[in-house]
C-alpha positions in Angstrom: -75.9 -79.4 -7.0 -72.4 -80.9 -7.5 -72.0 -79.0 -10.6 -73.6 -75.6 -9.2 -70.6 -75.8 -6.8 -68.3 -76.8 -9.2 -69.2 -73.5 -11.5 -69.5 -71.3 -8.7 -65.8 -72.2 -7.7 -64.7 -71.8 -11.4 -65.9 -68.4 -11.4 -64.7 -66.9 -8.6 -61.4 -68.2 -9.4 -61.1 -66.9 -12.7 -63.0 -63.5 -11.5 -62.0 -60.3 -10.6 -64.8 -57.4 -10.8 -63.4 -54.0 -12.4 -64.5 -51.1 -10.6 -62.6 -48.7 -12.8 -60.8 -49.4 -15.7 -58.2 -46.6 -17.0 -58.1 -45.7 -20.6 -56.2 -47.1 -23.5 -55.1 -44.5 -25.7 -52.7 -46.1 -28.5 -51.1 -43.1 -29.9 -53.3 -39.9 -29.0 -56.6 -38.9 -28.0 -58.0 -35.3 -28.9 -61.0 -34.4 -26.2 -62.0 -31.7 -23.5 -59.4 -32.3 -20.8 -62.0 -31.9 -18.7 -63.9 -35.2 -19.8 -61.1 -36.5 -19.0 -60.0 -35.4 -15.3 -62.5 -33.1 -13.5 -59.8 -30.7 -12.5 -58.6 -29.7 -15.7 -59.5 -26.9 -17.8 -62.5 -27.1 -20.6 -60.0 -26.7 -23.4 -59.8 -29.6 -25.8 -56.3 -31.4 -25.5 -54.3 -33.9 -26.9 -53.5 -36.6 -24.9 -51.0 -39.7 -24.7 -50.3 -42.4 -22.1 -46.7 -41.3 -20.7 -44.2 -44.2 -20.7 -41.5 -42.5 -19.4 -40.5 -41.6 -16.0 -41.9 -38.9 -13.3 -41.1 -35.0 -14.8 -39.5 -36.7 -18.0 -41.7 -34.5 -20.3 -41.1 -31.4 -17.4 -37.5 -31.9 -18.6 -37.9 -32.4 -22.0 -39.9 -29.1 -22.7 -37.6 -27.3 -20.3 -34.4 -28.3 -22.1 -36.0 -28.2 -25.6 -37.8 -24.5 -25.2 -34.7 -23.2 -22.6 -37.2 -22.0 -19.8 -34.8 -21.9 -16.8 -37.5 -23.8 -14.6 -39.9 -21.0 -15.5 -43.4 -21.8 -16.1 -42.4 -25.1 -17.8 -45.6 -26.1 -17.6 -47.9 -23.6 -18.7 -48.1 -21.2 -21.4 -44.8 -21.8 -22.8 -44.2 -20.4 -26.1 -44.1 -21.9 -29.2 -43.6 -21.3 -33.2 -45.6 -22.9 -35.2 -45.2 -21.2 -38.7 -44.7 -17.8 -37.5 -47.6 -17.8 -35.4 -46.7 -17.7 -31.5 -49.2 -20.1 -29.6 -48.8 -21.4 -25.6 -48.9 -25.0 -24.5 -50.0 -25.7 -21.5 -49.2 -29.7 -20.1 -50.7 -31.9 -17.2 -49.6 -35.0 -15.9 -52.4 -37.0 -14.3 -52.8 -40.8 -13.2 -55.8 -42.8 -13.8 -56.0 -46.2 -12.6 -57.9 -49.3 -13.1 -59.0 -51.2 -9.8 -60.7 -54.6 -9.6 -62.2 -56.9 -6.7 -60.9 -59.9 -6.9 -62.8 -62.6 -5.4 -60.9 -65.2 -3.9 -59.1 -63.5 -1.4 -62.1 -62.0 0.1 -63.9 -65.4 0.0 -60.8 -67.1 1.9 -61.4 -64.2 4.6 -65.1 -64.5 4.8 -64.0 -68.3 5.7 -61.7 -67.8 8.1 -63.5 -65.3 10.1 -66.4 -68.2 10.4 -64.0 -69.9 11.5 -62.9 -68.0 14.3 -60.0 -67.1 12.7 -58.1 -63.3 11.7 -58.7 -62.5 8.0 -55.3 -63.0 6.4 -55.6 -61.6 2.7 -56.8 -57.8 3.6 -54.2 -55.8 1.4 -55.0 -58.2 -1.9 -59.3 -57.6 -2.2 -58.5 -54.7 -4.8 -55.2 -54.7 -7.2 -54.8 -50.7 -8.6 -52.4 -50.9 -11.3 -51.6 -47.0 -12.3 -50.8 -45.4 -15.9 -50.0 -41.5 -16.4 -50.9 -39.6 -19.1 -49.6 -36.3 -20.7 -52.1 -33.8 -21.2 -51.1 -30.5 -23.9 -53.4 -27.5 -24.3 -52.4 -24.8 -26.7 -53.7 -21.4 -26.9 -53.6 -18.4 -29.0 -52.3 -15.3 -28.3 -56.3 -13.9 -27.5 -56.7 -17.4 -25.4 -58.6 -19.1 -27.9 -58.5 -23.3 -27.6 -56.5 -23.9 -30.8 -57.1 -28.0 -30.5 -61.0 -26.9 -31.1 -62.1 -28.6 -34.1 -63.6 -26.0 -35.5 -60.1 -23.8 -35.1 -58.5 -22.1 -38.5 -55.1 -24.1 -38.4 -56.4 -26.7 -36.0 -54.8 -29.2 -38.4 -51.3 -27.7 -38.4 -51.5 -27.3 -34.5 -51.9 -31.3 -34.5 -49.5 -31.9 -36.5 -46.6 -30.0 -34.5 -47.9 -31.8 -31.2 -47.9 -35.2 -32.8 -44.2 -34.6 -33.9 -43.4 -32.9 -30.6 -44.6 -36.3 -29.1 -43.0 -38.5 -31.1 -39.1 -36.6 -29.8 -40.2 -36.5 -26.7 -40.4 -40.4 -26.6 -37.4 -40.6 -29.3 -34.9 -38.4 -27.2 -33.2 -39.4 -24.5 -30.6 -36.5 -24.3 -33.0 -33.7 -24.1 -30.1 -30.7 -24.6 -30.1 -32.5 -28.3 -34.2 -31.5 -28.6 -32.7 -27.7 -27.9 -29.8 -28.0 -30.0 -32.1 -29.0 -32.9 -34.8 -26.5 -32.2 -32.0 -23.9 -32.7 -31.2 -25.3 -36.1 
């Protein structure tokens, strides 16, 4: 019985039970945003976990594409090899949350004992990660990050090398100032 205890107390000390775990994406992800949030469109995007601070990339593509704070975030124009296409971005949060055990087994003891549980705010730990979401469009509204798109590859490309400045630029007027190179 002694070592029954002893496990059970092992276990809830080293045990916290995920109730929803955030994704890992190391680089870039390429699914139906949908899949991914429920209130995004059913386009297929590319998607990277945002290190940077709150409206960094808002900035960044503002700056880079010189929109004035005009729909920066949504159908903004860009050249890829003389073809005009429109990127779309989202920022959305997904979190993982756990129980953890201990404090709610201190509470459940202290209110047999009479007592005021103490340890309320620490049951579930939510630790938060955003992630950059980019659609791109042709001109007749077709997904261009659809597999099964004519320069689909291309398209890829430019978004992976768009990512890449964004996280290698901190002076975003120097993105614009190469763009008009």
């Amino acid at each position: 019985m002694k070592k029954f205890i002893g496990f059970i107390l092992i276990f809830m000390a080293h045990s916290c039970i995920p109730l929803q775990i955030a994704p890992s994406i190391k680089g870039e992800k390429l699914v139906k945003a949908k899949k991914f949030k429920k209130n995004l469109p059913n386009f297929y995007s590319f998607i990277f976990e945002d290190t940077k601070n709150a409206d960094e990339f808002y900035n960044f593509v503002n700056t880079k594409y010189n929109l004035k704070h005009n729909n920066v975030e949504s159908n903004v124009p860009i050249i890829i090899n003389n073809t005009t296409y429109y990127l779309s971005f989202y920022e959305r949060e997904k979190s993982t949350k756990t129980l953890n055990l201990i404090p709610l087994a201190i509470d459940m003891k202290r209110t047999d004992n009479g007592n005021d549980p103490m340890l309320e705010d620490m049951y579930i730990s939510i630790n938060g990660y955003w992630y950059l979401i980019l659609t791109v469009a042709d001109s007749d509204l077709k997904d261009c990050l659809k597999p099964n798109y004519p320069r689909h590859e291309e398209i890829l490309s430019h978004l992976k090398s768009l990512r890449d400045e964004y996280f290698t630029t901190s002076n975003y007027m120097a993105a614009f100032l190469k763009m008009k190179q």
